[in-house]
N, C-alpha and C positions, 0 to 999 in steps of 0.2 A: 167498386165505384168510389173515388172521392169527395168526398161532402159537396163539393160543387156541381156534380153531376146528377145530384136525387133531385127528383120533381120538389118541390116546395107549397107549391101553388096551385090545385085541381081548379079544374072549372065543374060546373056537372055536365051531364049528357044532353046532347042536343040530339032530336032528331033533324035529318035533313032527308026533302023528298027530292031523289035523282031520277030526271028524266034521258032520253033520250038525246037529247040537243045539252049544252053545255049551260053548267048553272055554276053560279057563284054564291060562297055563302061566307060573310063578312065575320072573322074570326075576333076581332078585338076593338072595333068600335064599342062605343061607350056615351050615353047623353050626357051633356054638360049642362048641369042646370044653370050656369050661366051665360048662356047664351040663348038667342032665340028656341021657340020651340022647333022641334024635328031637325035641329042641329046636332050634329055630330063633330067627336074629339078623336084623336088618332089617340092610343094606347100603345104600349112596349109590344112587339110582337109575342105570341107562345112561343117556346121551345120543344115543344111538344104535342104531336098530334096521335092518338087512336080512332082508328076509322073500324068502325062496327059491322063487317057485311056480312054477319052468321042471319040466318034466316031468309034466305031468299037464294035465289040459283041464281044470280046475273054478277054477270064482271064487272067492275065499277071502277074507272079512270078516273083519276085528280093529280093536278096541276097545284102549286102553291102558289100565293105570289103577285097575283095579275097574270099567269099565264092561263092561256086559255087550255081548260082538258079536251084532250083526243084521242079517240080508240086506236091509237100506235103506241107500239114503247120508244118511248125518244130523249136523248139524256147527253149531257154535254161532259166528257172529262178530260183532265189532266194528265199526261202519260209523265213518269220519270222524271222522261228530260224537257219538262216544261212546254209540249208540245200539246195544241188542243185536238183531241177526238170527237169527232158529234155523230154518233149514231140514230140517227131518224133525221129530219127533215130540217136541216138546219138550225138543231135544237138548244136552245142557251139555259133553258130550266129542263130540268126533271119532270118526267109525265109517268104517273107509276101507276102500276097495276094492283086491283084487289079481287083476289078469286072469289066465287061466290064461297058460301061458309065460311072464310077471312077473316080473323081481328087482326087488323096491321096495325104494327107500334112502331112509330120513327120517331126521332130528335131530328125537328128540321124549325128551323125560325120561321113563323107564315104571319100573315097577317087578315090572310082569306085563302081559300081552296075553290078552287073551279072544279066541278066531276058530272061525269055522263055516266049512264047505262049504255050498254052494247048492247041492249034488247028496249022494253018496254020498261015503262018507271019501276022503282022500284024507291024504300025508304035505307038508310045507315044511318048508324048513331054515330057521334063524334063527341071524343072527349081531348081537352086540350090543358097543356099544363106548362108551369113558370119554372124557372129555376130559382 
């Protein structure tokens, strides 16, 4: 990896409780103490998400972004010759899957993650990092 590519920046572990129905969970908001109270600042997005699903049986979908998670795989890409492919249902982001027993590590810029269970809630940990 070149020096540019190692994490720099941990966050710690968050848990997050995924239900059933699609939930969002806001990755880099930050209070501004100058501003009114229960205002919020936008912040640099991470470059980096680990999503934690050891400890539980259920499959857990997340979207980055503003997209909304859904129990399909569905995923937009670029062929060669500059030609777009969309595999699922008209898909412009990424909707990825996490097995149960899972630690998934991706480089992807987020600024929030949307994720469901395919069964009944369940809890993941998320750890997210800066370059």
């Amino acid at each position: 990896m070149a020096k540019d590519d190692q994490i720099r920046k941990w966050s710690g572990v968050v848990s997050f409780a995924v239900i059933s129905t699609p939930r969002r969970k806001v990755l880099v908001k930050a209070v501004n103490p100058n501003l009114a109270a229960n205002s919020f600042e936008e912040k640099a997005p991470v470059d980096y998400i680990e999503i934690d699903n050891r400890g539980n049986g259920r499959t857990i979908w997340w979207a980055p972004n503003g997209q909304t998670a859904s129990s399909a795989a569905q995923a937009t890409f670029t062929t060669a010759d500059g030609a777009i492919l969309t595999l699922g249902a008209a898909s412009r982001t990424p909707n990825f899957r996490v097995y149960p027993y899972e630690h998934q590590k991706i480089y992807v810029r987020a600024t929030s993650i949307s994720a469901l269970s395919n069964t009944t809630g369940t809890t993941v940990f998320i750890t997210t990092g800066r370059f």
